[in-house]
Steps between C-alpha positions, in 0.01 A plus 500: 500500500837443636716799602786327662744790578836334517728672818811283483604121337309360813194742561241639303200708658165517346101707548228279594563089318242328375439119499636522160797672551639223752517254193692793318709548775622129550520504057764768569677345732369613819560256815328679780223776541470703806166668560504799666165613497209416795153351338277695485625822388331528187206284451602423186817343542562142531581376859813343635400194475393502111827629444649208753329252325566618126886514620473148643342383191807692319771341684586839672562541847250751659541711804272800673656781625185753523612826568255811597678862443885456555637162581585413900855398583288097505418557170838628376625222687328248342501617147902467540475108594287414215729642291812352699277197507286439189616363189531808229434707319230658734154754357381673733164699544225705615255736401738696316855337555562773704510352857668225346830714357483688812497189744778340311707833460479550883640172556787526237608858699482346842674238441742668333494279185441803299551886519211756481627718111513083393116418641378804386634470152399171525135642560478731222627240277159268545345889575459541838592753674710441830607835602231496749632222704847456431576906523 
């Protein structure tokens, strides 16, 4: 079951995907995915490269970006060229979609692209809470 949480025109953020939800993804327009969760979390959940291949099959461009806890300046780093890089618009996700808002938002603030009230009200607009990390 899809529950693509849109952020902005370019980014959406989303819990857990299945193989299903790339085709849903790419039928609503979606260019690129960036995974954000490590295998193996969850024995449940599909691995990266299910989710690779389903995009590839899809047309989408796939990237992995696992983050464990908060995100590293690399991974912040990296999450910013995809999205300076990839073709758009991007979802994003993990086991919640929390790492993911929180890994973009940090990016957006350091790079100044975006203030802190905007991110956060961005946040609690696709209902996550960034108060945490943004202050």
């Amino acid at each position: 079951m899809s529950d693509f949480r849109r952020v902005t025109e370019d980014l959406s953020v989303a819990p857990q995907i299945s193989v299903a939800d790339v085709d849903e993804a790419a039928r609503q327009g979606f260019r690129t995915i960036i995974n954000n969760r490590p295998d193996g979390e969850d024995p449940a959940q599909p691995s990266g490269a299910e989710i690779a291949a389903a995009a590839e099959a899809a047309g989408l461009a796939y990237f992995h970006v696992p983050v464990t806890g908060g995100p590293t300046p690399d991974q912040v780093e990296a999450t910013n060229r995809i999205l300076d890089e990839a073709p758009g618009p991007v979802l994003a996700f993990c086991r919640s979609g929390t790492r993911s808002i929180v890994t973009w938002s940090i990016g957006q603030a350091v790079s100044g692209q975006r203030g802190r009230d905007e991110l956060k009200a961005l946040g609690r607009g696709a209902g996550y809470d960034l108060s945490g990390v943004l202050g």
